[in-house]
DSSP file (Angstrom, degrees, kcal/mol; ACC not computed):
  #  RESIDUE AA STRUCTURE BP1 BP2  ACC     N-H-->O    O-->H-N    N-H-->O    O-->H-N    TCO  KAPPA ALPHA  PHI   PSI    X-CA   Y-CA   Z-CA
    1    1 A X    >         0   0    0      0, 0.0     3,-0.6     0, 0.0     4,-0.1   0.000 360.0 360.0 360.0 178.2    0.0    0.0    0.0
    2    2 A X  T 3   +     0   0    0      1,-0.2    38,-0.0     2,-0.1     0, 0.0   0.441 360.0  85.2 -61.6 -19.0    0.8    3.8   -0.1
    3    3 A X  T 3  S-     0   0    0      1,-0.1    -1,-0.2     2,-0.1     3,-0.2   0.904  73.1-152.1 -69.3 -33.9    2.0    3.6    3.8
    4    4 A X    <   +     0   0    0     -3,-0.6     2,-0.7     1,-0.2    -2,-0.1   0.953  42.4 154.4  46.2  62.2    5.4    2.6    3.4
    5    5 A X        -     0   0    0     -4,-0.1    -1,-0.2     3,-0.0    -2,-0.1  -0.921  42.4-124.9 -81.5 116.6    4.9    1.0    6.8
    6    6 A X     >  -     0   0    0     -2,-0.7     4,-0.7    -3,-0.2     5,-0.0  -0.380  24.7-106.8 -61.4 161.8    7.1   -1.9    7.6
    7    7 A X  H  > S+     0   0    0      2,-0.2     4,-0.9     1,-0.2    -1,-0.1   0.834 120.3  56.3 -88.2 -38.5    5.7   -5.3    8.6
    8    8 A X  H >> S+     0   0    0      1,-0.2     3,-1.7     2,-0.2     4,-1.5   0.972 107.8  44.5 -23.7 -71.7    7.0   -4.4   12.3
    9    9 A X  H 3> S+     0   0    0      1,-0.3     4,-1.1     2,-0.2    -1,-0.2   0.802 110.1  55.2 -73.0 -23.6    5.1   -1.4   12.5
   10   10 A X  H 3X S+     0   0    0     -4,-0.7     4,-1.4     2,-0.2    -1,-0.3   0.875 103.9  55.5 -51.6 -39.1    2.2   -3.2   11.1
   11   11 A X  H <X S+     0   0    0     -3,-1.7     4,-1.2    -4,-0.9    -2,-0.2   0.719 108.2  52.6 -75.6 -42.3    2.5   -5.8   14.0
   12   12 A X  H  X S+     0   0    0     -4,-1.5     4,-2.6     1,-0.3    -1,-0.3   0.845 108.1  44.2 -94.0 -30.1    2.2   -2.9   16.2
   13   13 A X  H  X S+     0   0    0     -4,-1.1     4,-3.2    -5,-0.2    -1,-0.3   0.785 114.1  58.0 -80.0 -22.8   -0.9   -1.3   14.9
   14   14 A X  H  X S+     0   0    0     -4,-1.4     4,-3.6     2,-0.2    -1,-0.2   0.872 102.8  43.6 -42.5 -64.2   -2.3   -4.5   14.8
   15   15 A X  H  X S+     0   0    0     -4,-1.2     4,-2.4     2,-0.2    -2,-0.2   0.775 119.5  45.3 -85.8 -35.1   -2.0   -5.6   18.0
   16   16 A X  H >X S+     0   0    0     -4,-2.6     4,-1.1     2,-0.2     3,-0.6   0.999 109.5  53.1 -54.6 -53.1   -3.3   -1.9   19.3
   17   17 A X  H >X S+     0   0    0     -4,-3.2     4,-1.6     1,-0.2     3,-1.5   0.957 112.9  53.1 -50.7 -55.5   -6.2   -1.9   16.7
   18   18 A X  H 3< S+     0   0    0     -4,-3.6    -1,-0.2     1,-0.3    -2,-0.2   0.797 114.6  39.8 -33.1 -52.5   -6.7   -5.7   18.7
   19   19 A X  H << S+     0   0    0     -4,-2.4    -1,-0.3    -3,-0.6    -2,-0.2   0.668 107.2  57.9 -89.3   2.4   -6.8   -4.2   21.9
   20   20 A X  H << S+     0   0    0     -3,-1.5    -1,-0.2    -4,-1.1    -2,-0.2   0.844  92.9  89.3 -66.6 -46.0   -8.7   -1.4   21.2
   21   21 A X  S  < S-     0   0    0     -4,-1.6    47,-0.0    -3,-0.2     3,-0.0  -0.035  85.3 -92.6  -0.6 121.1  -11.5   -3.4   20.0
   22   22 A X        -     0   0    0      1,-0.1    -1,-0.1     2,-0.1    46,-0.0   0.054  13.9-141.9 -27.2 160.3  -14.5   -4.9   22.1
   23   23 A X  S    S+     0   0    0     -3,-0.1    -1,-0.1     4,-0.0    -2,-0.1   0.674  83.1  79.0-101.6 -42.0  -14.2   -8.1   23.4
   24   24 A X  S    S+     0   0    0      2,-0.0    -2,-0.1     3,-0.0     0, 0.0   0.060  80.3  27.7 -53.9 157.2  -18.3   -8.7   22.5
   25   25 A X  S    S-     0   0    0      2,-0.0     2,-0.2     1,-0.0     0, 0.0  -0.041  98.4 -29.7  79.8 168.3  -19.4   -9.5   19.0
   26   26 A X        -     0   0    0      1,-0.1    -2,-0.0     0, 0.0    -1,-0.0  -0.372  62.1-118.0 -70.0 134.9  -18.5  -10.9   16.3
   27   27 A X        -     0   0    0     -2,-0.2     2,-0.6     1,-0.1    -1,-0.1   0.000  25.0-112.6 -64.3 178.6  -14.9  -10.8   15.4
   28   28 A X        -     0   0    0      1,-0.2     3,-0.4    36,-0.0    -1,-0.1  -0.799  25.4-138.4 -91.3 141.2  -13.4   -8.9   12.1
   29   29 A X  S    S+     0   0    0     -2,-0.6     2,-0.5     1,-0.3    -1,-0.2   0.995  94.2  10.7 -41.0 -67.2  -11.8  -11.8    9.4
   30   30 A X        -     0   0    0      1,-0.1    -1,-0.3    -3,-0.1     5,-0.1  -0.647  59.5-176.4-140.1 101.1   -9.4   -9.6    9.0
   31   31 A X  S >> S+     0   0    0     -2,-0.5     4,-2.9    -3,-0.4     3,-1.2   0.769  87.8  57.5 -76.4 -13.9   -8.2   -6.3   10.9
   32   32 A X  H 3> S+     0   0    0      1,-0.3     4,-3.1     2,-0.2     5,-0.3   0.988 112.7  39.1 -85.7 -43.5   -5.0   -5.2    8.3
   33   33 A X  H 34 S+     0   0    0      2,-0.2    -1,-0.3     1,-0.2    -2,-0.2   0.135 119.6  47.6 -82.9  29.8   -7.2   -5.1    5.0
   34   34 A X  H <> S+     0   0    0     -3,-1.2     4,-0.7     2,-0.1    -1,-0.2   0.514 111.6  41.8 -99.7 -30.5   -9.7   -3.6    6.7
   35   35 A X  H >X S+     0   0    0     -4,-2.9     4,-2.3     1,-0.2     3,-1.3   0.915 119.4  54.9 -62.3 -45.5   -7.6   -1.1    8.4
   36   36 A X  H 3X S+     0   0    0     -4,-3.1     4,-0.6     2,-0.3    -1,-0.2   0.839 110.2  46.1 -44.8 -53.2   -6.0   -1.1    4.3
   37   37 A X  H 3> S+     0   0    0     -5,-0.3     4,-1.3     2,-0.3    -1,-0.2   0.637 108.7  51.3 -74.3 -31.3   -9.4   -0.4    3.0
   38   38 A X  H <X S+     0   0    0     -3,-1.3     4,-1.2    -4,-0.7    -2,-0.3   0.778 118.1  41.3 -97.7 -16.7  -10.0    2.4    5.6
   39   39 A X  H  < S+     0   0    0     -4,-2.3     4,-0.3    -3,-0.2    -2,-0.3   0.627 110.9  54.7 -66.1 -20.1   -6.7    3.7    4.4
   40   40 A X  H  X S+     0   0    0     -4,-0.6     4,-1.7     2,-0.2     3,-0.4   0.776 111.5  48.7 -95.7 -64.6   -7.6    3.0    0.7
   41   41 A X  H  X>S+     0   0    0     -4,-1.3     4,-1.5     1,-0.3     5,-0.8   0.966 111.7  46.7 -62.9 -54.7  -10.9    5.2    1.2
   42   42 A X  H  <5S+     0   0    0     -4,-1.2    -1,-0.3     1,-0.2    -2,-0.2   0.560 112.0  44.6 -96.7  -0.1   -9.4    8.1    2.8
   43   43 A X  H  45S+     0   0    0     -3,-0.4    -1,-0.2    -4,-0.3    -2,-0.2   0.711 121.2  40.0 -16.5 -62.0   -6.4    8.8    0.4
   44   44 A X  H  <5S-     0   0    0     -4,-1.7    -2,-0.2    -3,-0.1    -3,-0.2   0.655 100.3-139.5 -78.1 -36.5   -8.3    8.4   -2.7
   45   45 A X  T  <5 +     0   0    0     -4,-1.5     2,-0.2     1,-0.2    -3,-0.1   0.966  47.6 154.0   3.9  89.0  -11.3   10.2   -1.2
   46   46 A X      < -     0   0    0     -5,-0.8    -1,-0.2     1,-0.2     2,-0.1  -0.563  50.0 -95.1-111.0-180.0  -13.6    7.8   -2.8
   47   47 A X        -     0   0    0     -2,-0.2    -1,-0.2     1,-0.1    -2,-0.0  -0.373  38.1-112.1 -79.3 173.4  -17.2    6.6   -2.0
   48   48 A X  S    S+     0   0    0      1,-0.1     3,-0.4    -2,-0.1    14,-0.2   0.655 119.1  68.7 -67.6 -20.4  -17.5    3.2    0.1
   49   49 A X  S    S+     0   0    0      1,-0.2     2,-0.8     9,-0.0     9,-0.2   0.898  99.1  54.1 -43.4 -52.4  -19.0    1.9   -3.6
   50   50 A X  S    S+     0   0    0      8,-0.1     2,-0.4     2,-0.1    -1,-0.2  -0.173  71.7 117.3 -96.0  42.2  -15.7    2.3   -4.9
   51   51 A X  S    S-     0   0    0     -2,-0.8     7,-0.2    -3,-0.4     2,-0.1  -0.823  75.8 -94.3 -98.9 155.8  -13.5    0.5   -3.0
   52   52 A X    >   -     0   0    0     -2,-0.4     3,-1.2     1,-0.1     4,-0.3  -0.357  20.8-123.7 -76.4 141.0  -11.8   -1.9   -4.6
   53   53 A X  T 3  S+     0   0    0      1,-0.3    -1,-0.1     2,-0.1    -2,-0.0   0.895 106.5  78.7 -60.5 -19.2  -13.2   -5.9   -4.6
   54   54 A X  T 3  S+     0   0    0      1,-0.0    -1,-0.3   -17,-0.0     3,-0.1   0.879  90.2  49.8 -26.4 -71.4   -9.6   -6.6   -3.2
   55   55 A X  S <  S-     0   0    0     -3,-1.2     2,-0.3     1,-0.1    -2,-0.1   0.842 120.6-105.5 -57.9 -84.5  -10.7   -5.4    0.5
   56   56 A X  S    S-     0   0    0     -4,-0.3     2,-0.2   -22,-0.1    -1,-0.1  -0.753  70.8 -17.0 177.8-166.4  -13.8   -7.5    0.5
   57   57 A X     >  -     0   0    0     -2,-0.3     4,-1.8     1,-0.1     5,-0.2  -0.468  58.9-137.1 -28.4 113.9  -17.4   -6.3    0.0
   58   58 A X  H  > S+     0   0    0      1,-0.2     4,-2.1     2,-0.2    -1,-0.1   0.802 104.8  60.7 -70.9 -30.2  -17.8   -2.1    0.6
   59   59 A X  H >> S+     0   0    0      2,-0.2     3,-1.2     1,-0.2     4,-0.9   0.998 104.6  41.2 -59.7 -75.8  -20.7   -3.0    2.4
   60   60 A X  H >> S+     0   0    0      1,-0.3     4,-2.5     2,-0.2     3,-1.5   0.788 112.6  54.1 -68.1 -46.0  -19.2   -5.0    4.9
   61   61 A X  H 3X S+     0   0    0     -4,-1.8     4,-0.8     1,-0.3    -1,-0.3   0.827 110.3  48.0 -44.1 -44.9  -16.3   -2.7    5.3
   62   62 A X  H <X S+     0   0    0     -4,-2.1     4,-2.9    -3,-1.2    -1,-0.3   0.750 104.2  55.6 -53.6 -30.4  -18.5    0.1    6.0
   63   63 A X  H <X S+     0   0    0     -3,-1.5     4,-2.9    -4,-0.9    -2,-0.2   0.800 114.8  45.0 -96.9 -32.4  -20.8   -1.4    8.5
   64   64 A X  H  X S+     0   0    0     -4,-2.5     4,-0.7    -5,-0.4    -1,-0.3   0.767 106.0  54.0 -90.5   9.9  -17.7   -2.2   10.5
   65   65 A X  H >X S+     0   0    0     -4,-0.8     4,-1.8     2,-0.2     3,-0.9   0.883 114.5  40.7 -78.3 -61.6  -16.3    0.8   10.1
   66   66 A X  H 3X S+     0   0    0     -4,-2.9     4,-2.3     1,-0.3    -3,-0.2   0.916 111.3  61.8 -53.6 -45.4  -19.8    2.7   11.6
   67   67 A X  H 3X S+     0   0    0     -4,-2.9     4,-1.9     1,-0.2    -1,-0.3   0.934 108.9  38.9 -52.6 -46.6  -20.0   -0.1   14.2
   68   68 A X  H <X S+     0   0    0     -3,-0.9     4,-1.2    -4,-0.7     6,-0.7   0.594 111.9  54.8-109.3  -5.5  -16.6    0.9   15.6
   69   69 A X  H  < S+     0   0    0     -4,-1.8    -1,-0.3     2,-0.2    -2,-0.2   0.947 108.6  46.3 -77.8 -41.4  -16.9    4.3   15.5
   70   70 A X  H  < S+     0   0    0     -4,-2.3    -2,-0.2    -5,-0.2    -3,-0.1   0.953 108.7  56.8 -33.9 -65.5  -20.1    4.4   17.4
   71   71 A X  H  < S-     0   0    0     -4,-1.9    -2,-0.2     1,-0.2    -3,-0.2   0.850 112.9-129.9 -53.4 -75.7  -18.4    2.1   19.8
   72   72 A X    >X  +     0   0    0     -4,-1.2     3,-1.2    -5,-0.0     4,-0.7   0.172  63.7 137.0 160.0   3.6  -15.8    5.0   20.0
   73   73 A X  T 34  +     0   0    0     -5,-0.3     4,-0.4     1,-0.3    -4,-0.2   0.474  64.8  62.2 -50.7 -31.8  -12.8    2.5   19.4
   74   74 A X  T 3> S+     0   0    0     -6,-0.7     4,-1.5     2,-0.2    -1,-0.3   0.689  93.6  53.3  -1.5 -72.0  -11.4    4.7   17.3
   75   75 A X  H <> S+     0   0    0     -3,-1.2     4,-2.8     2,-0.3     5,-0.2   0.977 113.4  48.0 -69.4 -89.9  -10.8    7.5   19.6
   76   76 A X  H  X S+     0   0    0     -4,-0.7     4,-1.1     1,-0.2    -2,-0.2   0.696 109.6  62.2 -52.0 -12.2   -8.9    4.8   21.9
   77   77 A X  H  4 S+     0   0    0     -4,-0.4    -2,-0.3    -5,-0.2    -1,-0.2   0.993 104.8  38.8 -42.2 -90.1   -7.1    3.8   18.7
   78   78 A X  H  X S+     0   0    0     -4,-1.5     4,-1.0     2,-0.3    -2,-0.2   0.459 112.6  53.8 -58.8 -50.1   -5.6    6.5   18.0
   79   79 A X  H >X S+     0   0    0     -4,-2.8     4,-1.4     1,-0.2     3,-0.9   0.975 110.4  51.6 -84.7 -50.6   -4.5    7.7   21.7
   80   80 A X  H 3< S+     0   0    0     -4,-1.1    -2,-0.3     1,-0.2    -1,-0.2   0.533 107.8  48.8 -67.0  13.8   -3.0    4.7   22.3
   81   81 A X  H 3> S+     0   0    0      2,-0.1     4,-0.5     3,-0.1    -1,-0.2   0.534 115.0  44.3 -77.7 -18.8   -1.1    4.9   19.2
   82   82 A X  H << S+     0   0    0     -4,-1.0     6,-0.4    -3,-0.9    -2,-0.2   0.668 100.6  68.0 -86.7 -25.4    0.0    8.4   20.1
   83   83 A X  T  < S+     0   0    0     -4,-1.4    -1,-0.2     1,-0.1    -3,-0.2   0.484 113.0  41.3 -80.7 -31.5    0.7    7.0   24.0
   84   84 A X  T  4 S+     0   0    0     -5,-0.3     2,-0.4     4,-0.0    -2,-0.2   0.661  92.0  85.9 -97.0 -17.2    3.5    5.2   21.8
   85   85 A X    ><  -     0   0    0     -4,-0.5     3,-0.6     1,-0.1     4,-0.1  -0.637  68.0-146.7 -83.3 139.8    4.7    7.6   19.5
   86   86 A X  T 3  S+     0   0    0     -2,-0.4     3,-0.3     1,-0.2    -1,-0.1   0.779 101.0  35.9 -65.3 -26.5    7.9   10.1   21.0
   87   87 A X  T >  S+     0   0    0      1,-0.2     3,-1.0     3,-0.1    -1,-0.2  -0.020  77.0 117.1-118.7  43.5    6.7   12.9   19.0
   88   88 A X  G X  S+     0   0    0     -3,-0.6     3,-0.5    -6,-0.4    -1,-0.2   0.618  73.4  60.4 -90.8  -4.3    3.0   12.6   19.0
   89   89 A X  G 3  S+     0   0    0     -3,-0.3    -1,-0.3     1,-0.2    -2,-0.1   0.012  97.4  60.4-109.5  47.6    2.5   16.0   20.8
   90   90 A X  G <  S+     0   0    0     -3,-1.0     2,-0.5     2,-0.1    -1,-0.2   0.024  83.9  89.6-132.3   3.5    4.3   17.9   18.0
   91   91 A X    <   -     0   0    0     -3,-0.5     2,-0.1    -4,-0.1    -3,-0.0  -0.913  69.4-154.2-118.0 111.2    1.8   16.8   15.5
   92   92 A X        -     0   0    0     -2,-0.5     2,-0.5    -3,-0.0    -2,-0.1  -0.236   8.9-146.6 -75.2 172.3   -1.2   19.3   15.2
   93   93 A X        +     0   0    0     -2,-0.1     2,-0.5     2,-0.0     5,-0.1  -0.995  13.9 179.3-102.4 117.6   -4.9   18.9   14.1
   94   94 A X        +     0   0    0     -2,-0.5     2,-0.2     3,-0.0    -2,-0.0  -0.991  22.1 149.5-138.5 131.5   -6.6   21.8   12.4
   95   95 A X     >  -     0   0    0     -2,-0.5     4,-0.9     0, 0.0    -2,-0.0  -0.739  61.0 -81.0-140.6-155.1  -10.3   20.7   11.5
   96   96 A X  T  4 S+     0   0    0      1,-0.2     5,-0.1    -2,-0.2    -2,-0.0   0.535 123.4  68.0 -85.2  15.0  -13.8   23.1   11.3
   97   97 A X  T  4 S+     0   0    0      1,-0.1    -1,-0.2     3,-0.1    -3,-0.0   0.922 112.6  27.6-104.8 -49.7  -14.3   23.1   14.7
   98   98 A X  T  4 S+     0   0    0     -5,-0.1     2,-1.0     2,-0.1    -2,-0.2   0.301 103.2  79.4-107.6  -7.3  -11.1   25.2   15.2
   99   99 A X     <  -     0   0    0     -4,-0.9     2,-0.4     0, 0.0    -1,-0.1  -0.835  67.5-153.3-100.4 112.2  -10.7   27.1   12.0
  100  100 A X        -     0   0    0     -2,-1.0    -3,-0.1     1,-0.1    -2,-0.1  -0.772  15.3-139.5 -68.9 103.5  -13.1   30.2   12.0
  101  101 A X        -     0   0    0     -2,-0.4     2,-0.2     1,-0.2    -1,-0.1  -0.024  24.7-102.6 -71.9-163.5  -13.9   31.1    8.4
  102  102 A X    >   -     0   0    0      1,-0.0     3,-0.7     0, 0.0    -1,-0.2  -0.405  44.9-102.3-119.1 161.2  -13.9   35.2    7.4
  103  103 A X  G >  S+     0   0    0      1,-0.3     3,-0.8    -2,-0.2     4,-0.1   0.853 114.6  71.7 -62.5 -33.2  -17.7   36.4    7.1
  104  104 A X  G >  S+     0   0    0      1,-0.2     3,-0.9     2,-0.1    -1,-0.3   0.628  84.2  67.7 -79.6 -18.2  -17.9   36.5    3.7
  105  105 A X  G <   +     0   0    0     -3,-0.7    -1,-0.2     1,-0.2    -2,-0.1   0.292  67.1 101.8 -78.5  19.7  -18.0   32.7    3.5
  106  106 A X  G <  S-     0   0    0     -3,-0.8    -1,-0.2    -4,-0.1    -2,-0.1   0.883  98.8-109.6 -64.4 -45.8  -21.3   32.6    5.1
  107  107 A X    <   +     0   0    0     -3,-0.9     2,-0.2     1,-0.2    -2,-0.1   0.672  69.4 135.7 120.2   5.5  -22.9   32.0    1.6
  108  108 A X        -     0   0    0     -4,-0.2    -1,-0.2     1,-0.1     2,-0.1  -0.540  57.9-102.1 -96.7 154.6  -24.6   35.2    0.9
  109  109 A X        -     0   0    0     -2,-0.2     2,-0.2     1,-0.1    -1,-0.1  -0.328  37.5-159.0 -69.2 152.0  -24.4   36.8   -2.2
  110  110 A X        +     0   0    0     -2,-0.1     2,-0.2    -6,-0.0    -1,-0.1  -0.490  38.6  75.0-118.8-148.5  -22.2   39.8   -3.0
  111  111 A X  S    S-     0   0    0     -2,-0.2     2,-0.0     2,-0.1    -2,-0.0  -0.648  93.6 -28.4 107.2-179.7  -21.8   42.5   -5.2
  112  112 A X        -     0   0    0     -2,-0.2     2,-0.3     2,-0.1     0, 0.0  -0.289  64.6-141.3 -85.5 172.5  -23.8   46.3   -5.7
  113  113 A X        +     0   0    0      2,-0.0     2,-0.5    -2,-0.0    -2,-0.1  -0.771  32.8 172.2-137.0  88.4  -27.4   45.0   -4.3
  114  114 A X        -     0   0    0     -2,-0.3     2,-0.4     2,-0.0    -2,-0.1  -0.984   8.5-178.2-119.4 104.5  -29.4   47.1   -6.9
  115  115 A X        -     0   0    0     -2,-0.5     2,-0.2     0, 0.0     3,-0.2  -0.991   9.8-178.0-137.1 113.5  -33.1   46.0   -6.4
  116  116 A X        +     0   0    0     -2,-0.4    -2,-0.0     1,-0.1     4,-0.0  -0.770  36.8 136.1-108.8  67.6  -35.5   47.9   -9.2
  117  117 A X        +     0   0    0     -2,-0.2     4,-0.4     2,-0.1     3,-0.4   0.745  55.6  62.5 -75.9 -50.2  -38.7   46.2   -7.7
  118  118 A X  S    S+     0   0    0      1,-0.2     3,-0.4    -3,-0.2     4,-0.2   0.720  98.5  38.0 -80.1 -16.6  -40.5   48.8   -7.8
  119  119 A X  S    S+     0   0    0      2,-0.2    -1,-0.2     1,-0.1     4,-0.1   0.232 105.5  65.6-110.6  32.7  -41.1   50.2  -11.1
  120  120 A X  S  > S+     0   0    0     -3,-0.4     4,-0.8     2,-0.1    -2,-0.1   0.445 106.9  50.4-101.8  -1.7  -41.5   46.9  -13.0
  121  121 A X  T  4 S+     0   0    0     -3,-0.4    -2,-0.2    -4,-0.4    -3,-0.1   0.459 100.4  52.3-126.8  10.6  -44.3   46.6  -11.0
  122  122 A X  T  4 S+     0   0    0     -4,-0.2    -2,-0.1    -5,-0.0    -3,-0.1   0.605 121.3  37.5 -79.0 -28.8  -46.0   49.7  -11.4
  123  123 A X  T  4 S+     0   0    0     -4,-0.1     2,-0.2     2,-0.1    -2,-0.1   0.876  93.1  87.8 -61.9 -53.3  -45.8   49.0  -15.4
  124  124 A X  S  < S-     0   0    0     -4,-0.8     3,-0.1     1,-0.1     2,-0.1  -0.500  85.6-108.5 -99.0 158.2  -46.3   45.6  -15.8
  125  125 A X        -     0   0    0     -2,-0.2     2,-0.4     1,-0.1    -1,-0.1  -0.028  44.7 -96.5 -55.0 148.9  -50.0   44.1  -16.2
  126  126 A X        -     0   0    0      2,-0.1    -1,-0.1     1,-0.1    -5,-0.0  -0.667  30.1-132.1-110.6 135.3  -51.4   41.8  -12.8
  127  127 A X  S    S+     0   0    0     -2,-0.4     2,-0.4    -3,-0.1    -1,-0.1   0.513  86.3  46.3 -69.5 -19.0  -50.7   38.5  -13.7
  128  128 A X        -     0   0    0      1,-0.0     3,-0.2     0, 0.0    -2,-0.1  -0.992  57.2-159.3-149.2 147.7  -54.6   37.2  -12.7
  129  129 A X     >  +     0   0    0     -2,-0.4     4,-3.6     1,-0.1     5,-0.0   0.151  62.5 108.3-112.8  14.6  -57.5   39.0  -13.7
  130  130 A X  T  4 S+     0   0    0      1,-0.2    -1,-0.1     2,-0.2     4,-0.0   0.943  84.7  37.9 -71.5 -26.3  -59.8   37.2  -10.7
  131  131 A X  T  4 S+     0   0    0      2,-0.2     4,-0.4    -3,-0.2    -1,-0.2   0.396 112.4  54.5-105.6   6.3  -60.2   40.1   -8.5
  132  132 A X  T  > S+     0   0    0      2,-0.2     4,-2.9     3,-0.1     5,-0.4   0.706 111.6  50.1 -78.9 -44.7  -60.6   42.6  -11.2
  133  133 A X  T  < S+     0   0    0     -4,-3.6     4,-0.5     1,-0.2    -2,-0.2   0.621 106.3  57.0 -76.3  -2.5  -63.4   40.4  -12.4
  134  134 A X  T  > S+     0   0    0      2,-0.1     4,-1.9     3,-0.1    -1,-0.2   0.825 107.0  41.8 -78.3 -28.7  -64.7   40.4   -9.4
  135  135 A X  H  > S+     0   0    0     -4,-0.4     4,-0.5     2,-0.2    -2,-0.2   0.831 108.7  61.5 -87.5 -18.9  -65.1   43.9   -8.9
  136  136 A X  H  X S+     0   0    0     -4,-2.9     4,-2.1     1,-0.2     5,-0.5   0.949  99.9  52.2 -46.6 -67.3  -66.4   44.5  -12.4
  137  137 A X  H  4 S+     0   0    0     -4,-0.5     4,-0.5    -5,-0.4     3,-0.4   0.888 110.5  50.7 -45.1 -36.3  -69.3   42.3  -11.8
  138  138 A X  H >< S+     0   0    0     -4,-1.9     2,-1.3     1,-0.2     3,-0.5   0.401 115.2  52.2 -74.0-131.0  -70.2   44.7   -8.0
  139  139 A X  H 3< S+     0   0    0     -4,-0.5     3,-0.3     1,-0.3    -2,-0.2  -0.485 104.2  48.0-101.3  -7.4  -69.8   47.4  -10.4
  140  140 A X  T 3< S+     0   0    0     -4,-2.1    -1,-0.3    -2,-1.3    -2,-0.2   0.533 118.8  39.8 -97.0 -21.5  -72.0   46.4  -12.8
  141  141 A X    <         0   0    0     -3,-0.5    -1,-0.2    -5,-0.5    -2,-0.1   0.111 360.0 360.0-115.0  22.6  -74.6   45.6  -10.5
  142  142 A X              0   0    0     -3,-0.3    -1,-0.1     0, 0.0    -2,-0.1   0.090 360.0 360.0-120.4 360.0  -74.4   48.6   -7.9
């Protein structure tokens, strides 16, 4: 794969991903091509359709992928991989929670705001003729 991880350092992610894992349920077939699949997907930035048949079924990968993020396993993944690394508190995060966009990225239009509303609608002809025929007809009979 893309990782240039050595079989070592596989061994080790291995054996975290293990204990990070539930002990309940069913186990996974196989945790390094699915951890390869969840590496595969986020590289590529593909759908879960398009993963390749190599890793297995995209369905199945996905549903354990959602199962163990719910479970939060993840989370514990990740800090005990970091609980092993020497420099893991030199490596930042920047996601939306912490980046503050500028005002203008709100989504509103910009530009002159030039609104002639009013004399296209003094001009132009009323679009339904029901309450004009209604008031013909009282006037015709008054």
């Amino acid at each position: 794969m893309l990782t240039g991880m050595t079989e070592g350092d596989w061994a080790t992610v291995l054996r975290v991903f293990a204990a990070s894992c539930s002990r309940r349920g069913g186990k996974g077939r196989n945790d390094r091509r699915f951890l390869e699949a969840l590496h595969y997907f986020t590289v590529h930035n593909i759908t879960w359709r398009a993963l390749p048949a190599c890793f297995g079924n995209w369905n199945s990968v996905w549903k354990r992928f959602w199962r163990l993020s719910r479970a939060g396993v993840f989370e514990v993944f990740f800090e005990a991989l970091a609980a092993l690394s020497d420099t893991a508190h030199l490596v930042q995060m920047f996601d939306s929670t912490i980046v503050r966009a500028h005002v203008s990225a709100a989504g509103a239009k910009g530009g002159r705001a030039d609104r002639r509303w009013a004399a296209p609608v003094a001009v132009s002809r009323p679009r339904s003729t029901s309450r004009l025929t209604g008031l013909a007809i009282r006037w015709a009979f008054a």
